[in-house]
N, C-alpha and C positions, 0 to 999 in steps of 0.2 A: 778933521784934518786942518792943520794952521792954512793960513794963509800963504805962507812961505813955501809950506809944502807943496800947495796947489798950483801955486805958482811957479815950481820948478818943475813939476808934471807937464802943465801945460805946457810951459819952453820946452822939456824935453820932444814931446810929443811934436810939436808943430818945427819940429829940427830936420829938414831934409839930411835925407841918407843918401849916402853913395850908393848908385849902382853903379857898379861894374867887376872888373877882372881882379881878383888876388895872387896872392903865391906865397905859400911855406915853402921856405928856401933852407935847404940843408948846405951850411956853410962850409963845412967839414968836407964831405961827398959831394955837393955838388947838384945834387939830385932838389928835384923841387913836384909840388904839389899845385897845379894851374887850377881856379872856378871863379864862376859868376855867381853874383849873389845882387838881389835888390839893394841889401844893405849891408856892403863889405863890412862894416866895422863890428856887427855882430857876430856874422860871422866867421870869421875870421877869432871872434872870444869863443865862440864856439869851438872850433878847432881846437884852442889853445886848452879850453877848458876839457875837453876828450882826451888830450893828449897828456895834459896834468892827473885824470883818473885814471885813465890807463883801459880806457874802454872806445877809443879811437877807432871808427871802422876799418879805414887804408891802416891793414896789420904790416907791411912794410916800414910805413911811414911812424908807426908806433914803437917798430922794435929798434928803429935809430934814434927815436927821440929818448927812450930807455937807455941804452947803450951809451948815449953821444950827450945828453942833460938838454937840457931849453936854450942854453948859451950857444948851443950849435946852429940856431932855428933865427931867423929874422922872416917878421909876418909881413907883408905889404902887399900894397894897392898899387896895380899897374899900371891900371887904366881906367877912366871911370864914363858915363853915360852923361849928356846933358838932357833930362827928360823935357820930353817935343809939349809943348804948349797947347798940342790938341786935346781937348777934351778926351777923358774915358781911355787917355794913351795907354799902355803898355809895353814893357819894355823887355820881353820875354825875346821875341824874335831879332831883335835888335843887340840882345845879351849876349844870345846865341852866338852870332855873327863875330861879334868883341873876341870872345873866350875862344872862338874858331881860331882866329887871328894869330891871338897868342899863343893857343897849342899847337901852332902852325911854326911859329918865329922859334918859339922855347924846345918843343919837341919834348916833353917831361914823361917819356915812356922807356918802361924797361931797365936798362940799364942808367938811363941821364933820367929817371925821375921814378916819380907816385904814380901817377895817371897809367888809368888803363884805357890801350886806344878805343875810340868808339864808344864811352861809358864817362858820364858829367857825374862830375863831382857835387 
């Protein structure tokens, strides 16, 4: 491996991620998709990447993406985590809480969204 390469590894690697809240937003409809993730920006390609194959778990969320094309769809970060400085932290219970929040404000069930109540994405 070059040099160059190792060393874009290593940057990549040692790049803090976002943790916190996302949302696939149906611009069209309205409807949106709320979760928490250590590191939104993956997943959030994941998403995108499921919804491009067409093997997307949330089959709602897949039959408007089909229907409607990707231009319909704006991905983002809503909210994010500043991980606490104590040793050994995690940020599970703390995530929780975030994604609460905002499935609380957003309401992304049923008819105004993806989300199934009671069930983390």
């Amino acid at each position: 491996m070059s040099d160059r390469r190792k060393e874009l590894t290593r940057a990549y690697k040692e790049t803090p991620r976002d943790i916190g809240v996302y949302r696939v937003h149906n611009t069209v409809n309205g409807k949106s998709l709320i979760g928490a993730a250590r590191d939104v920006r993956a997943r959030l390609s994941r998403h995108l990447a499921e919804l491009k194959l067409g093997v997307h778990p949330n089959k709602p969320l897949l039959r408007d993406w089909q229907a409607l094309g990707k231009d319909a769809f704006v991905f983002e970060t809503l909210d994010t985590l500043t991980p606490s400085d104590t040793p050994h932290y995690d940020p599970k219970d703390d995530l929780e809480v975030l994604e609460g929040l905002w499935l609380d404000k957003l309401q992304p069930f049923g008819a105004g969204g993806y989300n199934e109540p009671g069930k983390r994405v």
